[in-house]
N, C-alpha and C positions, 0 to 999 in steps of 0.2 A: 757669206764670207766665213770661211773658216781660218781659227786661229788658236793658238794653244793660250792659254788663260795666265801663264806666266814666264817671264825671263828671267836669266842670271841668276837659275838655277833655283829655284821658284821662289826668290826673294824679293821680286819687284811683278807687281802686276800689271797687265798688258791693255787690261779692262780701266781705265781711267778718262774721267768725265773734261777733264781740262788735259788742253797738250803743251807742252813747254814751250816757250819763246822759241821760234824758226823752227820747228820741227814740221818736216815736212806731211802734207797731208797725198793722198795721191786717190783717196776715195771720199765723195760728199757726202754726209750722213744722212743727207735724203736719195742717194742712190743703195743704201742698204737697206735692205730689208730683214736679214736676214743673221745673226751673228752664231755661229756655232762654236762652241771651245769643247773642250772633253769632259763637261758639267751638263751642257745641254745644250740648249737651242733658245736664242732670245728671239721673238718676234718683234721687230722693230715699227712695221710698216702702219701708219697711222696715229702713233705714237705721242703723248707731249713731252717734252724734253727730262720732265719728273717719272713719265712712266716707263720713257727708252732706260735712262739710268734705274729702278728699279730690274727692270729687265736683265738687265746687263749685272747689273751685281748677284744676281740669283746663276748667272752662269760664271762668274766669278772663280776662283780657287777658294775652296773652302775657308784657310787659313786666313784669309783678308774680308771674309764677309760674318761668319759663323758665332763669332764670341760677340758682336754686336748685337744681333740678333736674341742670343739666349743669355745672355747675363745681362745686358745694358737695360736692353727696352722696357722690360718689367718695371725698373727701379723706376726710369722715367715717367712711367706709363702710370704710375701711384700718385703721382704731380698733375696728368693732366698733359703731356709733354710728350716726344720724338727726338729722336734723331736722323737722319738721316748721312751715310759714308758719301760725303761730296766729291772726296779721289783720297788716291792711293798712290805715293810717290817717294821712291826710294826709303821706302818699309816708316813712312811717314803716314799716317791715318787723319785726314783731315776730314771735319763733320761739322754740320749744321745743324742748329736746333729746329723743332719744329713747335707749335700749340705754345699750351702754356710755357715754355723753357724756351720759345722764342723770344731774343731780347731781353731774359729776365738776368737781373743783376747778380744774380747764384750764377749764371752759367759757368764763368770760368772757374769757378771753385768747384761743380759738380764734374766739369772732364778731369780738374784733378783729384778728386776724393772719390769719383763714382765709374767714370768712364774710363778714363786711362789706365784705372787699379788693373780694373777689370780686365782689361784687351791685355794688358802687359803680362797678367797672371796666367795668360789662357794660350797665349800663341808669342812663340820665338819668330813667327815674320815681321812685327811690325815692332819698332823702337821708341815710337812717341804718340802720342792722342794730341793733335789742335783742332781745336775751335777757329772755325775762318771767319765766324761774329762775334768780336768780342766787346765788352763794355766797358768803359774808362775803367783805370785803375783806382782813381778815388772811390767811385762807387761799388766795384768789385770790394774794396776793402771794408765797406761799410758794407754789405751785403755777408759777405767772412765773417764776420762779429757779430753780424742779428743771427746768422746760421748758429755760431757759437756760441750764443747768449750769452753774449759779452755786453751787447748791449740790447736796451728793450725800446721798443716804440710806446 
């Protein structure tokens, strides 16, 4: 299947892992094999549903995969930790942690002081960074403050 990698004038990507409430499907994603955009060519066939999305975001539009990759990972990557882009919706970046930054009580203070900095500083396609795991706000807030050294264990 080929397909251009993005709409609405390359401000929304086309390439995205979740589809909206009633949006119509009209091809199974076990009858493709094959995804082509003007970035490359994904091999789908045989795939687990972590490495079709991989696939798929590598032929992506640059400006929705690029600043993830080279500014984010590093910083997580010193933790022990991942992310991965779980979709891309109306210039909306929504991600998943992975290892150690799975589940951990930092997370939602790291897409705001590490993740979000970053993508917003790097690329005018995308307007926000969420976390689609996130962890109660009491404990976000007590995790803020151990980060801050506000307070000690």
């Amino acid at each position: 299947m080929a397909i251009g990698s993005t709409a609405k004038r390359g401000t929304v990507s086309k390439i995205v892992p979740f589809l909206d409430e009633g949006a119509a499907v009209t091809t199974s994603r076990t009858d493709v094999d094959y995804i082509v955009t003007e970035y490359g060519i994904a091999a789908l066939r045989g795939k687990s549903l972590r490495q079709r999305a991989s696939a798929l975001i590598k032929v992506a539009h640059p400006d929705f995969r690029a600043v993830l990759a080279e500014y984010v990972e590093p910083e997580l990557a010193k933790h022990g930790g991942s992310l991965y882009l779980a979709e891309i919706r109306n210039n909306i970046v929504y991600v998943k942690f992975t290892g150690h930054c799975s589940g951990c009580p930092s997370a939602k203070y790291t897409i705001e002081t590490i993740v979000k900095e970053e993508v917003l500083k790097h690329t005018d396609a995308v307007e926000d960074v969420r976390l689609i795991e996130e962890v109660s706000d009491e404990l976000y807030e007590f995790a803020k403050a151990l980060l801050q050294h506000k307070i000690e264990i």
